[in-house]
N, C-alpha and C positions, 0 to 999 in steps of 0.2 A: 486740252490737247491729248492728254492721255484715253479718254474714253473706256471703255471694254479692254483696254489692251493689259494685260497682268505685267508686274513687275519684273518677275523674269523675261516674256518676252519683250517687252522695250526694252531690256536691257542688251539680247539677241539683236534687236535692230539698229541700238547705237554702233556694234559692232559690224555690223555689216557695212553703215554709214561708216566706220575709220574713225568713231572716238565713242570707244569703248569705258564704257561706267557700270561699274556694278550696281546691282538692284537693292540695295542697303544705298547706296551712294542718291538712287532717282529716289527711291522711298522717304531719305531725311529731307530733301527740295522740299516732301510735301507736306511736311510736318508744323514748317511755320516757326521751328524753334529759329533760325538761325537765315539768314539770306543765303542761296547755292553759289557756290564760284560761276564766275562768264563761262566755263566750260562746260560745267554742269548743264548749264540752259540752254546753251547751244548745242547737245549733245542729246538735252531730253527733247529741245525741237526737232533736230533733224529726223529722230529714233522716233515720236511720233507723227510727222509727215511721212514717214517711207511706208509706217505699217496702215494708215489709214491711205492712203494712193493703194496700197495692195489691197483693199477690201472695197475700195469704190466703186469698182464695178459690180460687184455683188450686193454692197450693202449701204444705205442711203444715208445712213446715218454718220457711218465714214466718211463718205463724200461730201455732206453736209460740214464735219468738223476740220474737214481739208481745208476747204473754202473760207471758215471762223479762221485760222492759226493765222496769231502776225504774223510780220516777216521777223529776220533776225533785228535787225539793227534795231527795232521798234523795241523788240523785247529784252537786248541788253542792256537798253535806254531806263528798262524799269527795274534792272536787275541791279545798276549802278545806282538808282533810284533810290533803293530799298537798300544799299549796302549803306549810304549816305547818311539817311535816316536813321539806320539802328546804330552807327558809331557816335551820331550827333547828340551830346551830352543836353541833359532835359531843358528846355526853357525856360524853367522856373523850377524851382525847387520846393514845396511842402514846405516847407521849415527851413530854417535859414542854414548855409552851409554848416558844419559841425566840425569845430577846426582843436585835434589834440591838445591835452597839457603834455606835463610833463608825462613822461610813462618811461617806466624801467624793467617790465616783466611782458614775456609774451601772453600772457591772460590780458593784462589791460593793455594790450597795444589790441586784440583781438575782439576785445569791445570797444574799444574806440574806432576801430574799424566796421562794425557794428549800428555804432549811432550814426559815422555819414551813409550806410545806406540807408536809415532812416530817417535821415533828413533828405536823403534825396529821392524819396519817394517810396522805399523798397521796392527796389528793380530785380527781378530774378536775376538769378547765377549766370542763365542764359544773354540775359539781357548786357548784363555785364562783363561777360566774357566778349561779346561782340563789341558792343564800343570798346572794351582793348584794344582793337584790329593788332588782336595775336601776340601781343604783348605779354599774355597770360594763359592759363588754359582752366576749365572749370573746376576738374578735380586741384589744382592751386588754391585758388581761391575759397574753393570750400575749406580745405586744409587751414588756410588761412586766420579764414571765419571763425572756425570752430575752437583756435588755436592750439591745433595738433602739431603744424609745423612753422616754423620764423618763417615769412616771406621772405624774397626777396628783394631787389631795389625799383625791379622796373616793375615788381607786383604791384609793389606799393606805390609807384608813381600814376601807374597806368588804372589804379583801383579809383583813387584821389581824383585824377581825370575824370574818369565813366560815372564819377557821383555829383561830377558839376561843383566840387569844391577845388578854392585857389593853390595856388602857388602855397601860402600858408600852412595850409592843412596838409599838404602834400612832403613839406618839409618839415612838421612836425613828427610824421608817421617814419619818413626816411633818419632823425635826428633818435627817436625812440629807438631803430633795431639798432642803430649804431651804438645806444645806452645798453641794451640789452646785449649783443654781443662781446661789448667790453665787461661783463661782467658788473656786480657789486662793488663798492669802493670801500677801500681797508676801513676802520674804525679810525678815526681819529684819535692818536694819543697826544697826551698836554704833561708835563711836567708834576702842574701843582697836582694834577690828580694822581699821579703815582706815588707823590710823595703823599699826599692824605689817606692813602690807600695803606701804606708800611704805618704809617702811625696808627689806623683804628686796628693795624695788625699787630701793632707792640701792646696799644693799651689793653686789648682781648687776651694776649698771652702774661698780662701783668696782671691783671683779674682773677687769670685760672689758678697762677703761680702757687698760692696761700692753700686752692686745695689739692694739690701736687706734694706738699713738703710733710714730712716724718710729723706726726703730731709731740707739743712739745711733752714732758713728763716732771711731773714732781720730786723731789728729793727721794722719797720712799722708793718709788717706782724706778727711778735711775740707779738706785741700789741694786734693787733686785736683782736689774736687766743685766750690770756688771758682774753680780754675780753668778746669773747664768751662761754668761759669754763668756767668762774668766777660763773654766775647761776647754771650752771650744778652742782660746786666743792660743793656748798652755798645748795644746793638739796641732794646731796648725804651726804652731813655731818650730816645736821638735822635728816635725816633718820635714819641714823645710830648711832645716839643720842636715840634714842627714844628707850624704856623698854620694855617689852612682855605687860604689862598691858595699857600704851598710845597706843600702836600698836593696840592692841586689841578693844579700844572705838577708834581710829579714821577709823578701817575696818568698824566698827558696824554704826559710823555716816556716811559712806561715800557710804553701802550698800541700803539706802533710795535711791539712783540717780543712781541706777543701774553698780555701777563700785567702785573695787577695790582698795586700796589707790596703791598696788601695780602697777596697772595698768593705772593708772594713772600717778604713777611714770614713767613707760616707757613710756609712752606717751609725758608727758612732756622731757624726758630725748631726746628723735627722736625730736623732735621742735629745741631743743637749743643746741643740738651737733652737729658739723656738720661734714661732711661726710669725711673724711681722703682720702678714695679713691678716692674720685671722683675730689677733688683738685691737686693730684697726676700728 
């Protein structure tokens, strides 16, 4: 029907005929991805009848494809035809429907999605966005597939359909986003296991205890030790004998030489204590 006539002008003629379609609009008709709406065809008939009438007298080849065009009703007949067919889920399937487990993650809901369209043939995107009859849209679907984004309900019912799998398979996919959207499930906690848990935590801290504690020392060596302490114990006592008011005149006499009785105290305390660690 089209013949010679360029996309843009048929596009001029459906206009003039009173149902206007853009030429991206006739253009995808002839593409084959997809069946055109009853407007479309009626639209691209009319738009090519008016321009081939205007060239028939001049040109034979117009008058020739005048005389070819059905009428309408013949050619909505195949338009309905064709819409029919591509929504009508396949006759048989390749492999037998492919019906989900269990699934909790959108990765494996999106290969499970995946293997029914490989048990139903692997149908294109196109193909399958049509038998949705609009349910879905491609870029969906692809998103889907890829699992960039969670489907949603009628994605996933209307995908189930278009691949010729049951009722089953379709309420496995819808039973997964519903797992997936609830999230993960808390950890199970039990009793006896908290309680076995504090005890391998006691017997661990009863292990280390022995090497934590002051090592023991022999007569000799406890000698010693008392007698190095003895000045220390004889320093901290007097100290800690002493009133706010003595405190007070022995800072005031001991600021003449440049140091604090405090400070002097630790000072002497680091001479006469010796080192715990480092005898260790």
């Amino acid at each position: 029907m089209k013949g010679r006539t360029t996309f843009p002008g048929l596009a001029s003629w459906t206009d003039r005929v009173g149902m206007p379609v853009s030429a991206y609009t006739l253009r995808q008709a002839l593409s084959g991805s997809s069946p055109p709406s009853r407007r479309t065809v009626l639209a691209f008939l009319r738009g090519a009848r008016a321009a081939a009438r205007a060239r028939a007298a001049t040109d034979e080849e117009a008058a020739a494809r005048l005389r070819r065009m059905p009428g309408e009703q013949a050619l909505v007949r195949l338009q309905e035809a064709a819409v029919a067919a591509i929504r009508r889920p396949p006759p048989a399937c390749r492999r037998a429907p492919h019906t989900p487990g269990r699934i909790t993650t959108r990765a494996g809901l999106a290969r499970a999605m995946c293997r029914m369209r490989t048990a139903a043939g692997e149908p294109t995107l196109d193909e399958l966005t049509a038998r949705g009859a609009g349910r879905f849209s491609r870029s969906a679907l692809h998103n889907a597939l890829t699992g960039l984004r969670l489907p949603g309900e009628q994605l996933l019912a209307g995908f189930a359909e278009a691949c010729g799998a049951g009722e089953d398979a379709a309420g496995a996919l819808l039973a997964a986003r519903r797992r997936i959207l609830a999230g993960p499930r808390p950890p199970a906690v039990y009793p006896c296991n908290i309680v076995e848990r504090a005890e391998e935590r006691r017997q661990q801290d009863e292990a280390a205890r022995p090497w934590l504690a002051e090592p023991e020392r022999d007569g000799c060596d406890q000698q010693l030790h008392d007698e190095e302490e003895a000045p220390h114990r004889r320093m901290t006592a007097w100290f800690d004998a002493l009133d706010d008011e003595e405190l007070q005149a022995l800072q005031q006499s001991a600021a003449s030489v440049g140091q604090g009785l405090r400070a002097e105290l630790a000072a002497y305390t680091a001479r006469t204590r010796p080192d715990r660690d480092s005898n260790r």
